[in-house]
N, C-alpha and C positions, 0 to 999 in steps of 0.2 A: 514448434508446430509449423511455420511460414517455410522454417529453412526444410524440413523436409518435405510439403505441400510441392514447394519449388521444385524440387529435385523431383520428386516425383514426375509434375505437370511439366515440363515447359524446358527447362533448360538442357534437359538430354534427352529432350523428344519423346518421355516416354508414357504410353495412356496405359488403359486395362490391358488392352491386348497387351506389348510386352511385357507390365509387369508379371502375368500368371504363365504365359505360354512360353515354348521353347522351341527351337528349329523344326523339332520331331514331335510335336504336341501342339493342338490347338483345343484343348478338350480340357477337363477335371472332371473328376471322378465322383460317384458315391458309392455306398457303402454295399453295394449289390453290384459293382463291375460295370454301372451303364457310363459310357462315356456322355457327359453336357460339353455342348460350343461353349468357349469364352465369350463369344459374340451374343450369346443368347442372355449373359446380364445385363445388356444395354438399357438404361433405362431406370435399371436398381440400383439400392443404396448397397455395401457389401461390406460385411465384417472380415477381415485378414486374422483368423484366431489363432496367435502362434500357442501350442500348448504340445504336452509331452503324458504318454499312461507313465511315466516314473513319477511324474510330479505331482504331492499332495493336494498342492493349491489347485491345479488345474483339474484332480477328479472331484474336488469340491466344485468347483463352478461352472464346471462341464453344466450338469442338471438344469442351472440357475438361467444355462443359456440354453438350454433346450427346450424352457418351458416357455422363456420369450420369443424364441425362434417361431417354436408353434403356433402362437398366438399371433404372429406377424406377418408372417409367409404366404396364409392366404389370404390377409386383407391388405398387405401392401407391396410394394417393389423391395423384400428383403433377403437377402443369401447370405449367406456366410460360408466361408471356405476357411478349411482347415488346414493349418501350416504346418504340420510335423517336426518335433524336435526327438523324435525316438529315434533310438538306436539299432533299433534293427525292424523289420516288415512283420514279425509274428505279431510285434507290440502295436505298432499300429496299426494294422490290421485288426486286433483286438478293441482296441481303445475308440478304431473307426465305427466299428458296427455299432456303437450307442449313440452313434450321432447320423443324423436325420438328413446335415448339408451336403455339401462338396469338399473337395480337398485335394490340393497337388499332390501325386502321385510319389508314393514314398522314395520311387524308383529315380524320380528328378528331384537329386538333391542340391544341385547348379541353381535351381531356382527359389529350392527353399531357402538354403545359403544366400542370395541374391535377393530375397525378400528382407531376411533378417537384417541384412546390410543395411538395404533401403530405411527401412523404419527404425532402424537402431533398435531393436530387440534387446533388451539388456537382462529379462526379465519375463520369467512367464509362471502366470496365464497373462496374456496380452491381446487385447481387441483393440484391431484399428481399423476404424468406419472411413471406406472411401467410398465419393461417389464413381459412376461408370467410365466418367473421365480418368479416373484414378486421383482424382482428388482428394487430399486429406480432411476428412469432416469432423475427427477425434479419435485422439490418441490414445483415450482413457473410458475405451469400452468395457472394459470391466469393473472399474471402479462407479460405470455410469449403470452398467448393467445391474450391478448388486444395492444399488440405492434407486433407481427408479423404475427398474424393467422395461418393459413394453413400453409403458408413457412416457422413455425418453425417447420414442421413433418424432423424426429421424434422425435424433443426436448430433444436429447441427449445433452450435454454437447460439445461433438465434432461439431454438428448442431449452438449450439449458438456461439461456438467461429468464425463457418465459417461465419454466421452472418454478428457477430462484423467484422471480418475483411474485410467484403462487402460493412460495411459502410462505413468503414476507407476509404476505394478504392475510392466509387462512391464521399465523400469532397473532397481526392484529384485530381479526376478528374472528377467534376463535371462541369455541362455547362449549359446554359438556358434550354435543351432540355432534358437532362435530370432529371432535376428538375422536368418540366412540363408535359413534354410528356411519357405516358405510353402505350404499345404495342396494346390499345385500343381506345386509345385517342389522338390527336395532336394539340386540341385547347383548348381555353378558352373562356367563353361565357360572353357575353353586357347583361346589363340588361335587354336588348330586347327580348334577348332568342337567339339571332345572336350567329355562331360562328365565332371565330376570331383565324384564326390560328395559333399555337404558333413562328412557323417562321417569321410572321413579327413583334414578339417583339425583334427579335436579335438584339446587338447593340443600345439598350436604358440600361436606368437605371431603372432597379427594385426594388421596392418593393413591398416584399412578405406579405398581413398582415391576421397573424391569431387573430381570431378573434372570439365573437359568439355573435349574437345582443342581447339576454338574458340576456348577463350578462353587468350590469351596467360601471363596469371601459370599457367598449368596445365601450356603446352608451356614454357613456362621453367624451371620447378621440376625435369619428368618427366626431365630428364637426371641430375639429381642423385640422383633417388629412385635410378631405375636402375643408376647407380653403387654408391648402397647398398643396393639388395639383391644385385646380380653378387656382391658382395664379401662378403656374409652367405652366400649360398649356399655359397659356395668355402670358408666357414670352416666348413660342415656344421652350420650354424644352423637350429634348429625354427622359420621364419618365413618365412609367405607375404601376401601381398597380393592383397586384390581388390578390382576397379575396381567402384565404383557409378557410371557416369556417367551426365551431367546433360544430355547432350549432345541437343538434339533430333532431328538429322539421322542417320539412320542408316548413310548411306555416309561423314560424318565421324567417327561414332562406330566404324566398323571400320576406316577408315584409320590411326585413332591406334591403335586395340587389336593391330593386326595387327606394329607394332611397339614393344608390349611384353612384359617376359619373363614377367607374371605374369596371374594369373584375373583375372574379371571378372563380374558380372549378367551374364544376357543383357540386348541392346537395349532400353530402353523398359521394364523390368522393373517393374511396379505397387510393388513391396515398395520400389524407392529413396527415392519422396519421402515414405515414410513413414519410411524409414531418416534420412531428412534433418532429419524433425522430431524422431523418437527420440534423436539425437544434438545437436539444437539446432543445425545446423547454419548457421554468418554468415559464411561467408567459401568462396571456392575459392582454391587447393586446402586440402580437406581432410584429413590422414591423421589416424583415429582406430585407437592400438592398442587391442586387445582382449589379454590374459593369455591362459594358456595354461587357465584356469577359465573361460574366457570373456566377464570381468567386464570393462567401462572400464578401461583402467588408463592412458591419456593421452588427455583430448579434441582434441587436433593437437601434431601434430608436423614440421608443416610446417618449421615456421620452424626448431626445433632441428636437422633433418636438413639444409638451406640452411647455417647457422651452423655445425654442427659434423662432418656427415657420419654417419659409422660409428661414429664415439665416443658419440655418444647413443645406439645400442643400448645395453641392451635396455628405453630410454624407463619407465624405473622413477622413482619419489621417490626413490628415493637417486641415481640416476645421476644425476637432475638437479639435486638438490643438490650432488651432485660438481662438475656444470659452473657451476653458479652460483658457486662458490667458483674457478673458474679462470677466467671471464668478470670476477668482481672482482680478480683476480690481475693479467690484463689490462689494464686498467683503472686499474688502479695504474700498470701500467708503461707505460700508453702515451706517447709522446712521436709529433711530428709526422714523421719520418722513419718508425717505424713503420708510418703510417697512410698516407705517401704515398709511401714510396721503394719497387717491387718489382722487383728483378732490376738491367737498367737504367733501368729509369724510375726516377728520381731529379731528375726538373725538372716543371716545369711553364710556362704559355706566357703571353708576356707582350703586352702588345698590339701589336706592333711583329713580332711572332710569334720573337722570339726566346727561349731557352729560360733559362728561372729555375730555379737549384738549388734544390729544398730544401733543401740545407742553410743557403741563405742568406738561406731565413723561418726558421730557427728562434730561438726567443727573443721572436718577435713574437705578439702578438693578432693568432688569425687566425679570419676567417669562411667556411667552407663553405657555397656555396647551390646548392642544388638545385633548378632549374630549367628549362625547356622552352618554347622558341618555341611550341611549336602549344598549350600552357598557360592561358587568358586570364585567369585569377586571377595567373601568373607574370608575366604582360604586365603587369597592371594592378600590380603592387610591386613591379617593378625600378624604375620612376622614382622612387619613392620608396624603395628601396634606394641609387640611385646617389645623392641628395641627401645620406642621411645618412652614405654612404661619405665622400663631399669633406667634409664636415664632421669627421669623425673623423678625418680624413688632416690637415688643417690644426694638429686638435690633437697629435696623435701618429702620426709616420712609422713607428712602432713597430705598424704594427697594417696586415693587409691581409686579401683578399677572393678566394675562387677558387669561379671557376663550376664545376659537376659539371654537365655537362647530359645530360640525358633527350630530348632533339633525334633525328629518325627519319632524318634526311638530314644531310651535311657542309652544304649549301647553308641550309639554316635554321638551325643551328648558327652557321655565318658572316654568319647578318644578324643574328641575335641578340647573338649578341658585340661584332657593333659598337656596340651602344648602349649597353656596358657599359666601366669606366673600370679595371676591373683583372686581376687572374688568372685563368686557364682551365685545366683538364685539356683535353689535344688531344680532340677527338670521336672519339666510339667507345675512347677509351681502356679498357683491361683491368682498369684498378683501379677504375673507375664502381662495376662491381656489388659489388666487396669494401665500398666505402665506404658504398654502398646499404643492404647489411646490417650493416654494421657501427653504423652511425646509425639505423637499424631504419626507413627511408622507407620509407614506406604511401602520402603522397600528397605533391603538389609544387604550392605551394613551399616547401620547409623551409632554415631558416637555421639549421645548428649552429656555437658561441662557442667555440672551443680558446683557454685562456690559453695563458702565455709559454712554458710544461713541455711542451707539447703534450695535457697531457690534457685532457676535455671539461668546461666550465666549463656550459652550457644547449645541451638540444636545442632548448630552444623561446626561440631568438635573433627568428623574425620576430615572434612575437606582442609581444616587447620593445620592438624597432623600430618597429612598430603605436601602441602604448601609450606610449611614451615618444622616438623618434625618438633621436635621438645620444644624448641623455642618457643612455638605459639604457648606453652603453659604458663599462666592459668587460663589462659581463652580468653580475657577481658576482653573489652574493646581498648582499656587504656594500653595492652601489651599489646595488640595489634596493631594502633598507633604507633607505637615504638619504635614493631618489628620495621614499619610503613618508612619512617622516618629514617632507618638504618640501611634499608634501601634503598633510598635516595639519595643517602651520603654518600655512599658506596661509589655514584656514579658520576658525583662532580665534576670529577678529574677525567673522564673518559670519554671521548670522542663520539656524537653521536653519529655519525656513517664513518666508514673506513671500506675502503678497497682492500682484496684480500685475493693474494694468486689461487687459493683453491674457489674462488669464484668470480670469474673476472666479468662476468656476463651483466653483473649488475653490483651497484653499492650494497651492504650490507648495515643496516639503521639500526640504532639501540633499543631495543621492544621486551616491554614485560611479556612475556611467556613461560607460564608456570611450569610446565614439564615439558622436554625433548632434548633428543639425543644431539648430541654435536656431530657436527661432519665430516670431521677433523680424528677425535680421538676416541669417538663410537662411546662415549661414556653419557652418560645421564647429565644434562643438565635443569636448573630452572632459579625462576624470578626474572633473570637478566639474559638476553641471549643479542649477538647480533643476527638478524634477521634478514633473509627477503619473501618474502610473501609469495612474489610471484613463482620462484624455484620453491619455496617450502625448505628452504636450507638454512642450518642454525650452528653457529659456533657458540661456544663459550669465551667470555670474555678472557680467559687464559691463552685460548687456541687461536683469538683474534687480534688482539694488539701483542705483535710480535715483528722481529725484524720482517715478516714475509708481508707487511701489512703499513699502506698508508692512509693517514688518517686524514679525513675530509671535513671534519668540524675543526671548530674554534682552538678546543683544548686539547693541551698535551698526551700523547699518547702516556696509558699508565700499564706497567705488567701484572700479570696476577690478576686475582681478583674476577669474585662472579660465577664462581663453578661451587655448583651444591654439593655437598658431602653425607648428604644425607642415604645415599643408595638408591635400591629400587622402589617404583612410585606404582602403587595401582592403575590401571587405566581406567579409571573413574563409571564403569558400570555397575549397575547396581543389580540386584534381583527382586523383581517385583511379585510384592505375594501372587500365589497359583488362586 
C-alpha cells in the first residue's frame, strides 16, 4: 500500500488532477452525457472502481456498491468513478447506466490503462479509496464494502481499526439481544409470517444456523437438524433455532423457510452479514449455539449433530468431551465389518459385478477411495492410483481397494468403474454417507489405509501415494520412518550446494521438494531436488552432479541418484463438495 500511496502522491508529482484528467479532458462523465470538473472532488473521499459488464463478480457487486453509494453521497464527501475494463462502448455504455457515479470516458483508454498501472489492477471488481490528494486510503474496497458497507465511511485505516475493535467489544460483551435485535428490529419471524419477539427467547439455548437452501451441503444437513430439534421439543427442551440465511433469492429463501419448524431473519436481513463476520463465519452450514446467558458456547455444531444427533445436546465442553472419549472408544473397536456390513449389506461388488463378502476382506490391507467421475483432480489420480494398485497386488494378495463414489448418475458411475481394477460399493449405496462421516470427507479425492484389524491406519493415504507411489504400502508410520530414513541415506555422499553452468546466477542447495520438474531434462522429479528458491529452478540430482557441475560442500560429488520414477504426479487440488 506505502509503495503505491508514494507513487501516487509525491515522487512523480502526481495529485487527483493528473491521475483522472488527460491533455484533452478535464471533466468525467455520468451516465446521462453531463460533463463534472475533476476540480469539483476537492475535498471528497473517491472510490477508483476498476470493473467490467463481462465480469461476473463485478455484476454481483455493482448493486452492493450502489446501495452504499446512495446512502453516502448525500450525507458526506463521497464519489466514485468508474474505470472501464470493457471492450467495446455498447458494453459500457450499457453496464454505465445502472450506475448513479462518474467515470473516465470509455473513449480515454491512455488513462484507463494509466490507472490500472498506477494501482496494479490485477484483478476485478477492485475499489480503491483515494483522498483528493490522490492519496491511497485502501486498496481493498471491496472486500471492505461487502463486510461493512456504509460504516466503513471513510475507510481510512484509522476507520477499520476502530471497526475491529468494535467487534472485539460487542464477543465480549455480547448477549441474545444483541446479537438479534437491531435499532430496527426486535423480533424474529415463524414461518407464518408471525412475529416473535426476541425477548422471549432469553434464557433458552440457541442455535444460530446459517445457512442458504441453494446450496446442497445446507439441504443435506437440514433433515437431520430437523430431526434434532422435533426430538428436543418432544423432550420439552429450552431450545430454539433461527435461521440467518445467506440466501440471495428471495422466493428460494421462502421455499426452504416455509418448510422448516423453526424462526428465522427476515429476508435480506442487513444484521446477517455482520452476524457472519461476528461469528467468523467459513463454512455453510453453520449452527452456532448461543447458552442460555447468551454467550458462544459452540462456534458449529454442524458436524457433531451429522455424527452424533440428539446426543450432542446440550453441545457443552463437557458433553463434547463425553463424546470425544466414545468416538476414541470407537475407534478402538473398529474393525472392517463394522464400517462396512449394515443390515444386509454385508458385500460389496467386484468387477465381474459379482458380490464380495466382507467377511472375506477381513484380515486384509485395505484402501477406501473416495471419488467421483465428474471430479477432474479424481480423474487425473486414478491412473496413477490404478498403477500403484497392480504393483501392490503383485506384492501382497493380502491387500485390496474399494471405490465409495460420489457419482450423480448410475451411468457415470459405470464408466468410471470400468477404468478401475478393483472393488466398488454399488452406486447410491446407503452406507456412502455413514462412511463419508465417518472418514470426515470434505473434499474428493481422499484415500483412507485400514490395516489387517480393520481399524484406521492414515486418512491421508493419497498424499502417500503422491510422495511415495507403492512404497509408502502399508501406510504405517513404521514404513514411513523407513521410507524417511532411505532418504536420508541416499544423500550422505551428495554435496549440499553445487554450481551448475545451466544456472550460474546463483548456488543451487539440496532441498526436499516433493514434486517438480527439472530444468535440465523437463522430466518429473521429487523428494530431493537441487534448488534455488529465489529463480524457482530445480534439477534432479542426476542432471546436477555431472561433469558440468562443481561441488561446494564437504562431500564427494556422487552420479546418479534422486530422480523419481514414479511418473506423473497430480497437482494436489482437490474438489470441494457443491
Amino acid at each position: 500500500m506505502a509503495e503505491i500511496a508514494t507513487e501516487v502522491n509525491g515522487v512523480d508529482g502526481r495529485d487527483l488532477h493528473s491521475l483522472l484528467s488527460s491533455p484533452a479532458r478535464d471533466f468525467l462523465l455520468r451516465n446521462d452525457g453531463q460533463q463534472v470538473k475533476i476540480d469539483s472532488l476537492k475535498g471528497k473521499k473517491i472510490g477508483l472502481y476498476f470493473s467490467a459488464a463481462w465480469c461476473g463478480p463485478c455484476q454481483r457487486f455493482t448493486p452492493q456498491l450502489v446501495e452504499v453509494y446512495n446512502e453516502l453521497v448525500a450525507k458526506v464527501g463521497f464519489e466514485v468513478v468508474f474505470v472501464s475494463g470493457d471492450e467495446d462502448e455498447e458494453s459500457f455504455r450499457d453496464y454505465f447506466s445502472k450506475m448513479p457515479w462518474l467515470a473516465v470516458p470509455f473513449t480515454d483508454s491512455a488513462t484507463r490503462d494509466h490507472l490500472d498501472e498506477v494501482f496494479k489492477v490485477r484483478g476485478i471488481p477492485n475499489l480503491v479509496v483515494i483522498d483528493d490528494q490522490g492519496k491511497l486510503e485502501n486498496e481493498n474496497g471491496v472486500g471492505v464494502i461487502r463486510s461493512y458497507g456504509a460504516d466503513a465511511y471513510p475507510f481510512t485505516q484509522e476507520r477499520m481499526k476502530e471497526i475491529k475493535d468494535e467487534e472485539d467489544r460487542a464477543r465480549r460483551e455480547q448477549t441474545l439481544a444483541s446479537v438479534l435485535v437491531t435499532p430496527s428490529r426486535d423480533f424474529v419471524i415463524a414461518r407464518d409470517g408471525n412475529k416473535v419477539p426476541v425477548s422471549e427467547l432469553e434464557g433458552k439455548t440457541i442455535g444460530l444456523l446459517f445457512s442458504a437452501g441453494s446450496y446442497r451441503r445446507c439441504t443435506e444437513f437440514s433433515p437431520k437438524l430437523v430431526e434434532v430439534y422435533n426430538k428436543l421439543k418432544e423432550k420439552g427442551e429450552d431450545f430454539e433455532i433461527v435461521l440467518i440465511s445467506l440466501e440471495d433469492d428471495e422466493e428460494a429463501f421462502k421455499q426452504d423457510f416455509e418448510t422448516k419448524p423453526w424462526l428465522a431473519l427476515p429476508f435480506n436481513d442487513k444484521s446477517s452479514s455482520k452476524l457472519a463476520r461476528h461469528f467468523m463465519l467459513s463454512t455453510l452450514p453453520t449452527l452456532v449455539i448461543l447458552g442460555p446467558d447468551g454467550k458462544t458456547r459452540h462456534s458449529n455444531v454442524a458436524e457433531a449433530i451429522e455424527d452424533y444427533g440428539i446426543v450432542a445436546y446440550p453441545f457443552t465442553p463437557e458433553k463434547f468431551r463425553e463424546l470425544k472419549e466414545i468416538e476414541k472408544a470407537k475407534a478402538e473397536a473398529q474393525t472392517l465389518e463394522s464400517l462396512l456390513v449394515s443390515g444386509d449389506l454385508n458385500y460389496v461388488l467386484g468387477k465381474d459385478g459379482a458380490k464380495v463378502l466382507v467377511s472375506d476382506l477381513v484380515g486384509k490391507n485395505i484402501l477406501l477411495y473416495f471419488s467421483a467421475h465428474w471430479c477432474p483432480p479424481c480423474r487425473a489420480f486414478t491412473p496413477k492410483l490404478v498403477e500403484v494398485y497392480k504393483q501392490i497386488k503383485e506384492r501382497d494378495e493380502a491387500f485390496e481397494l474399494i471405490f465409495i463414489s460420489s457419482d450423480r448418475d448410475p451411468e457415470a458411475f459405470s464408466e468410471y468403474y470400468s477404468q478401475m481394477p478393483w472393488l466398488a460399493l454399488p452406486y447410491g449405496d446407503p452406507r456412502k454417507p455413514t462412511l463419508s462421516r465417518a472418514f470426515k470427507v470434505g473434499g474428493i479425492p481422499m484415500l483412507a489405509a485400514l490395516g489387517p484389524t480393520g481399524k484406521t491406519v492414515t486418512k491421508e493415504a493419497r498424499d502417500l501415494v503422491l510422495a511415495h507411489g507403492a512404497d509408502a504400502y502399508p501406510f504405517t508410520e513404521e514404513r514411513l520412518n523407513e521410507i524417511e530414513a532411505k532418504y536420508n541415506e541416499m544423500t550422505k555422499e551428495w554435496p549440499k550446494k553445487v554450481k551448475h553452468a545451466l544456472h550460474e546466477e546463483h548456488e543451487l542447495e539440496l532441498t526436499r521438494v516433493q514434486v517438480y520438474m527439472c530444468d535440465k531434462c523437463d522430466e518429473e522429479g521429487r523428494i530431493w531436488s537441487y534448488h534455488c528458491d529465489e529463480c524457482d529452478f530445480d534439477l534432479h540430482a542426476k542432471c546436477a552432479l555431472n561433469e558440468e557441475t562443481k561441488a561446494t560442500g564437504d562431500a564427494p560429488v556422487k552420479e546418479g541418484g534422486g530422480e523419481s520414477n514414479d511418473g506423473w504426479v497430480c497437482d494436489g487440488n482437490v474438489c470441494t463438495k457443491a
